[in-house]
MARPAKE-145256 format. One record per residue: residue number from 1; x, y, z of N, C-alpha, C in turn. Coordinates in steps of 0.001 Angstrom, whole numbers, plus 500000, padded with zeros to 6 digits. Layout:
N
<atom nr="NUM" n_u="X" n_v="Y" n_w="Z" ca_u="X" ca_v="Y" ca_w="Z" c_u="X" c_v="Y" c_w="Z"/>
...
This chain:
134
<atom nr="1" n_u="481479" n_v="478663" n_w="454977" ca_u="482674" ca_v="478637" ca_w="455764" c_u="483694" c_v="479649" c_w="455244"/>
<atom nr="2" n_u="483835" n_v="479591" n_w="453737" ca_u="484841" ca_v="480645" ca_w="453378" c_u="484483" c_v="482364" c_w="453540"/>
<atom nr="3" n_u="482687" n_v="482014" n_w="453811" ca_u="482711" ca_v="483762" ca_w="453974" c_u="483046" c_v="484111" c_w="455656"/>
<atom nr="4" n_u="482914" n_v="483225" n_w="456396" ca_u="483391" ca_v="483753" ca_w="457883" c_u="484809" c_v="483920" c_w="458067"/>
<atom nr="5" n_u="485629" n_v="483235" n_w="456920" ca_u="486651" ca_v="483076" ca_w="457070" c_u="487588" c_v="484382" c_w="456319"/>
<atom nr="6" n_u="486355" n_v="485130" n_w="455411" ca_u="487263" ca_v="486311" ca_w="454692" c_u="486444" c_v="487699" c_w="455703"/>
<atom nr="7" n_u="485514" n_v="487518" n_w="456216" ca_u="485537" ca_v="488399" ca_w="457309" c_u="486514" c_v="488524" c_w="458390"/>
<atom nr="8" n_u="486763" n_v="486959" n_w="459066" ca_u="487659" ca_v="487147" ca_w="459778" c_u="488326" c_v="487791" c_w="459181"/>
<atom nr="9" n_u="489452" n_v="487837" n_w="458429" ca_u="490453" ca_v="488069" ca_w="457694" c_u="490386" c_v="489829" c_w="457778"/>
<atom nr="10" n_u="489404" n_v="490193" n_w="456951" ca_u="489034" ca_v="491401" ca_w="457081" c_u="488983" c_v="492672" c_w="458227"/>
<atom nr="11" n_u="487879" n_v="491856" n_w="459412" ca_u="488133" ca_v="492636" ca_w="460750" c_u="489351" c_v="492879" c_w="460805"/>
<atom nr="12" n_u="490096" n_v="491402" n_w="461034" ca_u="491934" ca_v="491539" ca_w="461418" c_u="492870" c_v="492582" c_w="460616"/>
<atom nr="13" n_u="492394" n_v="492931" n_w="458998" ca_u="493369" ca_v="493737" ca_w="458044" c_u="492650" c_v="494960" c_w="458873"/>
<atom nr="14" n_u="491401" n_v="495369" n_w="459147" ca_u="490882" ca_v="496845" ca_w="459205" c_u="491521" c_v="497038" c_w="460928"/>
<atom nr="15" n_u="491578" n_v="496174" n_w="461894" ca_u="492022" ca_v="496610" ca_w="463331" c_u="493361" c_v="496567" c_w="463107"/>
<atom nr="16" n_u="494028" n_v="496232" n_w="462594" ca_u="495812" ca_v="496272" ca_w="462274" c_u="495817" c_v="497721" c_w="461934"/>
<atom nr="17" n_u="495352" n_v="497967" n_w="460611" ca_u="494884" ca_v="499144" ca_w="459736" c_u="494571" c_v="500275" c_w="460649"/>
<atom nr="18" n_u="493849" n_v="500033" n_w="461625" ca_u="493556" ca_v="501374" ca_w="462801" c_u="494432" c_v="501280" c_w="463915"/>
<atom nr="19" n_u="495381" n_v="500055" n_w="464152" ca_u="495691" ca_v="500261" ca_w="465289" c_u="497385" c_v="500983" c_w="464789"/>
<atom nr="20" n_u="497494" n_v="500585" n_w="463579" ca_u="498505" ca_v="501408" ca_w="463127" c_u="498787" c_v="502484" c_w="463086"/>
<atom nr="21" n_u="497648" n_v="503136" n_w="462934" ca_u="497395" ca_v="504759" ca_w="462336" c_u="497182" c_v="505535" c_w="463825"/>
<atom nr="22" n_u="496622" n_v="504427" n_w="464920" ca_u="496496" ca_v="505191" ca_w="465915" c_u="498097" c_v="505551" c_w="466809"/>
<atom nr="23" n_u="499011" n_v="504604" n_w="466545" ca_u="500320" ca_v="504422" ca_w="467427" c_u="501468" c_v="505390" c_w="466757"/>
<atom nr="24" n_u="501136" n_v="505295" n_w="465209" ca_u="502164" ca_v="506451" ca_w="464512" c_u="502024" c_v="507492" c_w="465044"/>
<atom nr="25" n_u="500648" n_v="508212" n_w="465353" ca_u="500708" ca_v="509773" ca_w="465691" c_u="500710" c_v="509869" c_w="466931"/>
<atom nr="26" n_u="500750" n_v="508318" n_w="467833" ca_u="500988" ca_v="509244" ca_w="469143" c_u="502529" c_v="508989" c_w="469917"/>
<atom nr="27" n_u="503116" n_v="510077" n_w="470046" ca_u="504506" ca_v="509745" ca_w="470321" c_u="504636" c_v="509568" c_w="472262"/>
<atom nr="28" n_u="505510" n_v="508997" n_w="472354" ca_u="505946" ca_v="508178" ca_w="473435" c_u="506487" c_v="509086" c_w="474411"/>
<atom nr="29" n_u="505735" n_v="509774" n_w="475617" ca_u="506352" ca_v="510233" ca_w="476563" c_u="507547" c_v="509923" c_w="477038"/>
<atom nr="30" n_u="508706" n_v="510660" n_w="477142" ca_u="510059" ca_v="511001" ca_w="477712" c_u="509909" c_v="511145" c_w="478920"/>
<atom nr="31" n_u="510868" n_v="510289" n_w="480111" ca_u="510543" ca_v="511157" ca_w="481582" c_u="511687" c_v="512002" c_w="481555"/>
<atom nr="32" n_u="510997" n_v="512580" n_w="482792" ca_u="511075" ca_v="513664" ca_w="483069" c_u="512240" c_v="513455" c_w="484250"/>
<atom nr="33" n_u="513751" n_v="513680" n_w="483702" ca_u="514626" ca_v="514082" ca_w="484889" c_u="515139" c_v="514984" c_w="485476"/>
<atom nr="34" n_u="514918" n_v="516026" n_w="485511" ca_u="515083" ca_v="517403" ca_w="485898" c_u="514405" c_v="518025" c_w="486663"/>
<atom nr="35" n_u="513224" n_v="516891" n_w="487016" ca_u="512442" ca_v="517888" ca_w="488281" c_u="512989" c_v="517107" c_w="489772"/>
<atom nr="36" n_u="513147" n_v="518459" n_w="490603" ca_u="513437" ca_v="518251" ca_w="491851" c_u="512633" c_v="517330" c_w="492724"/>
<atom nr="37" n_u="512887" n_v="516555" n_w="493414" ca_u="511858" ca_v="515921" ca_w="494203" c_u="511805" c_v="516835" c_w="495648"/>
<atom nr="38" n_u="510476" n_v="516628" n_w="495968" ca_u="510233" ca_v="517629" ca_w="497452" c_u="510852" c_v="516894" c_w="498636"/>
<atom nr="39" n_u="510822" n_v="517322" n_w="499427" ca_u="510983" ca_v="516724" ca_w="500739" c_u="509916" c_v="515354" c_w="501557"/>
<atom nr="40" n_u="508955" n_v="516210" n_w="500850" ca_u="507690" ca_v="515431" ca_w="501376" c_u="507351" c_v="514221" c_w="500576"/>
<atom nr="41" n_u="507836" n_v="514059" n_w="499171" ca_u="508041" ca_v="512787" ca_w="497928" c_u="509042" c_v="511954" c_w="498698"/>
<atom nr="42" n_u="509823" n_v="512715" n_w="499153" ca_u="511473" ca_v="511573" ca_w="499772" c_u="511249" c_v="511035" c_w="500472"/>
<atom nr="43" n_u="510278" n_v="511950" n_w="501455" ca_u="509888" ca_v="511087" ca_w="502822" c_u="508530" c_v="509857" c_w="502604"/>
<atom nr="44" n_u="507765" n_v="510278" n_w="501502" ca_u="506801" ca_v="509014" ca_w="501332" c_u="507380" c_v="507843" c_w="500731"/>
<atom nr="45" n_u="508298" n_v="508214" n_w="499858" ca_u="508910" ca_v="506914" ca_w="499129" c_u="510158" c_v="506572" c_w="499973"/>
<atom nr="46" n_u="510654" n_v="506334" n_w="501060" ca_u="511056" ca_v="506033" ca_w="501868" c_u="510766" c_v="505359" c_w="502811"/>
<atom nr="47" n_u="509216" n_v="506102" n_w="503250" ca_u="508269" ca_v="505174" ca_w="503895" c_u="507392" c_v="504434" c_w="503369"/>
<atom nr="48" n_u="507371" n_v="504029" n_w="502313" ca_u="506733" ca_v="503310" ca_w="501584" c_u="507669" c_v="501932" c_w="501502"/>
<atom nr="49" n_u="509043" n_v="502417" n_w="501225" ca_u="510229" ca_v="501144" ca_w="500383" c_u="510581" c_v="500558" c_w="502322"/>
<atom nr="50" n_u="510241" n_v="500956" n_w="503204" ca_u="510287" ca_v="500709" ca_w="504606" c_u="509487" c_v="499603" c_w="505303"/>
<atom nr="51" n_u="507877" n_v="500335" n_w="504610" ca_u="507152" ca_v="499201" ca_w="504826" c_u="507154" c_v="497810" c_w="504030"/>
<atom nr="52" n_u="507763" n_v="498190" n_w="502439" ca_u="507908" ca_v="496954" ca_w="501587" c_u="509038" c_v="496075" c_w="502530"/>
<atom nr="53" n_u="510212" n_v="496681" n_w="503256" ca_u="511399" ca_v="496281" ca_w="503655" c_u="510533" c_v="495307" c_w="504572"/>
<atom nr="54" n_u="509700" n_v="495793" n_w="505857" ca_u="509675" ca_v="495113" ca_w="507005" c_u="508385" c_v="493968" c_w="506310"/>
<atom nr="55" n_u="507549" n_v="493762" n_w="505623" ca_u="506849" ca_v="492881" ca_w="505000" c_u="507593" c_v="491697" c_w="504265"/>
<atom nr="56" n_u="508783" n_v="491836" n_w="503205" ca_u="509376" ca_v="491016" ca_w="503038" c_u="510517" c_v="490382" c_w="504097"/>
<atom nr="57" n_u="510878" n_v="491368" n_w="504796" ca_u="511530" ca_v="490739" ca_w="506112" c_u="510611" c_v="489666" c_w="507114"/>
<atom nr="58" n_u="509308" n_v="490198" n_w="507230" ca_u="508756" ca_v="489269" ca_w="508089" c_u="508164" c_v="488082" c_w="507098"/>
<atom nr="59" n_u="508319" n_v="488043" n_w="505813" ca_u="507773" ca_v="487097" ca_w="504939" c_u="509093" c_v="485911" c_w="505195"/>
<atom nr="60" n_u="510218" n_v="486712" n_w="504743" ca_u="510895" ca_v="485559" ca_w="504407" c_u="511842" c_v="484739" c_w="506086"/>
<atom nr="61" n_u="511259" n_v="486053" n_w="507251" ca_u="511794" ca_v="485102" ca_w="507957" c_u="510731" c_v="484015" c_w="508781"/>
<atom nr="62" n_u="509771" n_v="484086" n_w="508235" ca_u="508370" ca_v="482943" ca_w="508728" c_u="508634" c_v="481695" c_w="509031"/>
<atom nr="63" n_u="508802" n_v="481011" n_w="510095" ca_u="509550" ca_v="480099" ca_w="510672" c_u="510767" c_v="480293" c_w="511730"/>
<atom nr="64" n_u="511619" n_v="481001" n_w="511248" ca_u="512654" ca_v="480950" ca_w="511414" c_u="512583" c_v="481682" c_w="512790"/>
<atom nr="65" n_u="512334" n_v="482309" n_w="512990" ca_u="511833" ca_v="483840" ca_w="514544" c_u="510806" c_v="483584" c_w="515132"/>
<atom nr="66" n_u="510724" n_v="484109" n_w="516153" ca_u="509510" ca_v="483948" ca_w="517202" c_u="508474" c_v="484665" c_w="516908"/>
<atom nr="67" n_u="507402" n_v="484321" n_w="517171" ca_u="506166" ca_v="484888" ca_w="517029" c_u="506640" c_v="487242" c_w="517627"/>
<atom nr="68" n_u="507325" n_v="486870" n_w="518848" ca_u="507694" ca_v="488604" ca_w="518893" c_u="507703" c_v="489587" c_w="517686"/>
<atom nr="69" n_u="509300" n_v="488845" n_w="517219" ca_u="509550" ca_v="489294" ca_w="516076" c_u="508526" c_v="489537" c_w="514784"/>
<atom nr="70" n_u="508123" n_v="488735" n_w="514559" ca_u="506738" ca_v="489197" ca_w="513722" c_u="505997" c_v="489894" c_w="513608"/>
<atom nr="71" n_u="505497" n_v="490324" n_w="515225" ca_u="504605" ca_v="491295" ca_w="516226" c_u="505341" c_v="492701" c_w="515911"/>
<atom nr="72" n_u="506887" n_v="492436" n_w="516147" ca_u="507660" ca_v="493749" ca_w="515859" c_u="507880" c_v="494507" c_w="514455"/>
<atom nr="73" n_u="508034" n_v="493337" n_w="513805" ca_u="507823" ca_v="493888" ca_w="512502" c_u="506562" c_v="494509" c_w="511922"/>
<atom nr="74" n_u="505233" n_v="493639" n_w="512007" ca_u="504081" ca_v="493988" ca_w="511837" c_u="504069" c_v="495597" c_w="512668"/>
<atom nr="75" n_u="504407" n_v="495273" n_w="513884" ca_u="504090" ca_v="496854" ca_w="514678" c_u="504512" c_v="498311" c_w="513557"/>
<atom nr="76" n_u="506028" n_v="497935" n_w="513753" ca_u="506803" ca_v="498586" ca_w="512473" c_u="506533" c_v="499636" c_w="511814"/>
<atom nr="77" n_u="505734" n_v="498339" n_w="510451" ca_u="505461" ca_v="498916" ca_w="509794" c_u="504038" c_v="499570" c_w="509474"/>
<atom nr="78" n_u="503094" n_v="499117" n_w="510714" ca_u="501958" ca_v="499759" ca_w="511049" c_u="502311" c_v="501852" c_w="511333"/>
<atom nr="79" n_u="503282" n_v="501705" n_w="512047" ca_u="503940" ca_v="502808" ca_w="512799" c_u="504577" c_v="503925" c_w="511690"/>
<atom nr="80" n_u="504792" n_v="503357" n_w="510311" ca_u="505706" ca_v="503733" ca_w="509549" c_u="504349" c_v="504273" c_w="508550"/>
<atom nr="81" n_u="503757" n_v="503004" n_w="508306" ca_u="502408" ca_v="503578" ca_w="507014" c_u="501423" c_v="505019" c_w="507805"/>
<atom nr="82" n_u="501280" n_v="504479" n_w="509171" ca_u="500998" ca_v="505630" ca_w="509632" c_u="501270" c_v="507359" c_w="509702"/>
<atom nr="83" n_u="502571" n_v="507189" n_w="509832" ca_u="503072" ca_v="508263" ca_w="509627" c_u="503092" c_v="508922" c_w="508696"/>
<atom nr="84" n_u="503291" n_v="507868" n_w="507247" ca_u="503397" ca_v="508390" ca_w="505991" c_u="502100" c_v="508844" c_w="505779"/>
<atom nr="85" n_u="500758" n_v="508438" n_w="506266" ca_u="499978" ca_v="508912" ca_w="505477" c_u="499640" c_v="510324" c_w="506808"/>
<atom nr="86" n_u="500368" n_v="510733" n_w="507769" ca_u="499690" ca_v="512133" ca_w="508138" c_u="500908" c_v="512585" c_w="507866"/>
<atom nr="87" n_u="502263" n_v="512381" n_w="506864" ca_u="502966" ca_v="513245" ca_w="506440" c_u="501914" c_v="513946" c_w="504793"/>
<atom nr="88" n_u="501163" n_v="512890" n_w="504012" ca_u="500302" ca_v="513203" ca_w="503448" c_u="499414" c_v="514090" c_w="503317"/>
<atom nr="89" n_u="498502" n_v="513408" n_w="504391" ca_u="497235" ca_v="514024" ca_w="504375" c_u="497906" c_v="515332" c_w="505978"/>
<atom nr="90" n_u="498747" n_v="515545" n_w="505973" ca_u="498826" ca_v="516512" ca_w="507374" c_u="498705" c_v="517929" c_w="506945"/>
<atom nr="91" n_u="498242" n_v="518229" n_w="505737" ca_u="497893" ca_v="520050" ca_w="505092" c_u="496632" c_v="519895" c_w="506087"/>
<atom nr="92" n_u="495642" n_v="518672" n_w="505696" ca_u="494098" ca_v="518951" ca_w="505987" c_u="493773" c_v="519289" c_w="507300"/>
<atom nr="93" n_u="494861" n_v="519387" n_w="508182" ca_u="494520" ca_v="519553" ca_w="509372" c_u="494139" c_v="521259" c_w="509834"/>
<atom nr="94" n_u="494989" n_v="522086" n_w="508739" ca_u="494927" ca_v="523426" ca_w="508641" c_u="493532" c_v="523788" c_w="507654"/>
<atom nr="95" n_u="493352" n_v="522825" n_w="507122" ca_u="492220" ca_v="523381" ca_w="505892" c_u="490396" c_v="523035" c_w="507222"/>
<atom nr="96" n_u="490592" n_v="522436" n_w="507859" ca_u="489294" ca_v="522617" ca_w="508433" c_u="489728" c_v="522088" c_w="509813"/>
<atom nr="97" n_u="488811" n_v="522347" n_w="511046" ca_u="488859" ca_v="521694" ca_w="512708" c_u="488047" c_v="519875" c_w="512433"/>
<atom nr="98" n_u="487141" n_v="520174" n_w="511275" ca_u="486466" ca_v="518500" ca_w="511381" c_u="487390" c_v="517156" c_w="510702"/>
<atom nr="99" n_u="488467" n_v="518153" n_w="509845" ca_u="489637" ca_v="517235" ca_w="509478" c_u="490756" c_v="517126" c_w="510407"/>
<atom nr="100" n_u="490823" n_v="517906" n_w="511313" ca_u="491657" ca_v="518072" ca_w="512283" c_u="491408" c_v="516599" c_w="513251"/>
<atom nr="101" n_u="490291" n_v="517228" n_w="513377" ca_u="489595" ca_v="515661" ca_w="514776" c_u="489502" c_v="514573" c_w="514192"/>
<atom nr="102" n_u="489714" n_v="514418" n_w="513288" ca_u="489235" ca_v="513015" ca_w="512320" c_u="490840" c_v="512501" c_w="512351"/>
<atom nr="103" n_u="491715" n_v="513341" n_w="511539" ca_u="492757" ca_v="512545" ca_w="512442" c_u="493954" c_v="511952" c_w="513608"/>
<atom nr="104" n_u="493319" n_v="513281" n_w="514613" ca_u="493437" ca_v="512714" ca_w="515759" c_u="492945" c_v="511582" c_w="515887"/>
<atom nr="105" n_u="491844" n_v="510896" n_w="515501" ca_u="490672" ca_v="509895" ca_w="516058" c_u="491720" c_v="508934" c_w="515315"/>
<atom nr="106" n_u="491915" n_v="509291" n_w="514234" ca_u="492678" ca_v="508249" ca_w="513056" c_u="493813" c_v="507992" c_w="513822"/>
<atom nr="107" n_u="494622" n_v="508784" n_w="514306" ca_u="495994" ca_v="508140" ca_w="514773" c_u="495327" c_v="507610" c_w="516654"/>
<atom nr="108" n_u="494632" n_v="507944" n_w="517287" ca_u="494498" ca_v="507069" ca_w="518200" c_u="494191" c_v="505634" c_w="517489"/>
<atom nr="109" n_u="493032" n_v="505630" n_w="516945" ca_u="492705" ca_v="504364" ca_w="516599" c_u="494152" c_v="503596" c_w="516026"/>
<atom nr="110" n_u="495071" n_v="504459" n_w="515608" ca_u="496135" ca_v="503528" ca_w="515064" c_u="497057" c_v="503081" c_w="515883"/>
<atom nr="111" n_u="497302" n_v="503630" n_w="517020" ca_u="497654" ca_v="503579" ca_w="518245" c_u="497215" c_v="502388" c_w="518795"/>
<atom nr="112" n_u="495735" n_v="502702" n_w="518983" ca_u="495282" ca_v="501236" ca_w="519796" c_u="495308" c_v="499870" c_w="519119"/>
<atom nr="113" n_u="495466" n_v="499956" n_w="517766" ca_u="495893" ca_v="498556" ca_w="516850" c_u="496860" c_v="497982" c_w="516962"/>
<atom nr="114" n_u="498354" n_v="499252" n_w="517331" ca_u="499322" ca_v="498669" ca_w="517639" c_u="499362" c_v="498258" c_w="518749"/>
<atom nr="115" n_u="498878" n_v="498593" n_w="519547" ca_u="498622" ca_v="497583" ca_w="521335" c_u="497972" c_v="496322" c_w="520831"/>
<atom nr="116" n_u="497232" n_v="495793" n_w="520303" ca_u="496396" ca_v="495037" ca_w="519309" c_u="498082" c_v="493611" c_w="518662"/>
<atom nr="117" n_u="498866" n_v="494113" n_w="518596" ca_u="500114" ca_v="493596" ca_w="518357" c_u="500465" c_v="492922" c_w="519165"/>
<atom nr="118" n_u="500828" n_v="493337" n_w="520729" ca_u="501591" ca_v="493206" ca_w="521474" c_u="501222" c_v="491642" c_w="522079"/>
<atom nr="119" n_u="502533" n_v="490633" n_w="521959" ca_u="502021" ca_v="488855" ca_w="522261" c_u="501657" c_v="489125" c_w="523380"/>
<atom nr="120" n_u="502174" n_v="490008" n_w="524577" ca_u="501243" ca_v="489712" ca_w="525912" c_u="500077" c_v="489287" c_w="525837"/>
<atom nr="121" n_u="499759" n_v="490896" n_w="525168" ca_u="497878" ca_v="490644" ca_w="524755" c_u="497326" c_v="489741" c_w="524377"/>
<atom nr="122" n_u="497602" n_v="489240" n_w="523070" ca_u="497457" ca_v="487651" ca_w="522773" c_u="497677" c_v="487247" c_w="523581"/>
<atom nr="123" n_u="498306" n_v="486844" n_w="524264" ca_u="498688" ca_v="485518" ca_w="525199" c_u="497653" c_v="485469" c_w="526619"/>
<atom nr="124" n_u="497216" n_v="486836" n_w="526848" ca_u="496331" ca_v="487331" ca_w="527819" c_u="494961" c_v="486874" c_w="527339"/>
<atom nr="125" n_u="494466" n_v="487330" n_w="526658" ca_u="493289" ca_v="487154" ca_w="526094" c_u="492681" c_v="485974" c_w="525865"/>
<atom nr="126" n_u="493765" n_v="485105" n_w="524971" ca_u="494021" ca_v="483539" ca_w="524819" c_u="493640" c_v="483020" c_w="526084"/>
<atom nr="127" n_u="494387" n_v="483010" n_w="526544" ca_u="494049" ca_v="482344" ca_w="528542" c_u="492827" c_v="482592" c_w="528896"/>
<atom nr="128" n_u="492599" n_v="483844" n_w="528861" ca_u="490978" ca_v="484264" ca_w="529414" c_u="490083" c_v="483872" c_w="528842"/>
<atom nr="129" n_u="490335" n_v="483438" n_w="527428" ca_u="488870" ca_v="482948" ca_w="526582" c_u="488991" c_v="481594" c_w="527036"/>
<atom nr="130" n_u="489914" n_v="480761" n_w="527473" ca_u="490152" ca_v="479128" ca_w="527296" c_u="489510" c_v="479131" c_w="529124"/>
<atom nr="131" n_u="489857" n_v="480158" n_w="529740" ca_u="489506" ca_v="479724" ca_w="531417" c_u="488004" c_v="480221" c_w="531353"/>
<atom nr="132" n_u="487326" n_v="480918" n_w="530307" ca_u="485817" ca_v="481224" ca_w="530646" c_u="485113" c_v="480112" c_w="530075"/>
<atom nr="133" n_u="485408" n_v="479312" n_w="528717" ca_u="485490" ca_v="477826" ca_w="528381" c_u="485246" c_v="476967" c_w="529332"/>
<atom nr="134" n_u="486339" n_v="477004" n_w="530173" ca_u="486300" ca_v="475661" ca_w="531284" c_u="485043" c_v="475698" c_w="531779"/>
């Protein structure tokens, strides 16, 4: 028992022992305030803190609002992540024609999700599945 117990001991003095030696020599990155932010950084982290906005908005008003409102928010910020990512990815459209069509295809399809939102639709669809039921 006492020899597992002076190994333990041991591992623990030799990983202290290295983890020491490893943290002294490495010094602690400083940020960096002096670099300009682009246009195109302002506009993602904007649309980013937008979509956080309309997610905790529709979180904390759950109950409280109509199913619309929810729909609107969700739409939102569908509309918003969207954008941000072909403010992103929108170089690739110049770098080739097969990235070009891809996200055309990408923003229709995002298009038709947000119709995908709309309570009519639900409410349409709903009916039609319950009257083919009957």
């Amino acid at each position: 028992m006492k020899s597992i117990g002076r190994r333990f001991h041991l591992v623990l003095a030799l990983s202290a022992a290295c983890l020491g030696s490893a943290t002294a020599q490495q010094q602690v990155p400083t940020p960096v305030t002096d670099v300009p932010v682009s246009g195109r950084e302002e506009f993602l982290a904007v649309a980013i803190a937008a979509m956080m906005l309309c997610g905790l908005v529709n979180f904390l008003l759950m109950g409280r609002v109509s199913l619309k409102v929810h729909a609107a928010l969700s739409m939102l910020s569908v509309l918003v992540g969207g954008f941000g990512l072909l403010v992103l990815f929108g170089n690739l459209l110049y770098q080739s024609p097969v990235w070009a069509v891809a996200i055309l295809f990408l923003l229709i399809a995002m298009f038709k999700l947000m119709g995908q939102f709309e309570l009519g639709a639900w409410h349409d669809r709903a009916q039609s599945k319950n009257k083919s039921s009957h």
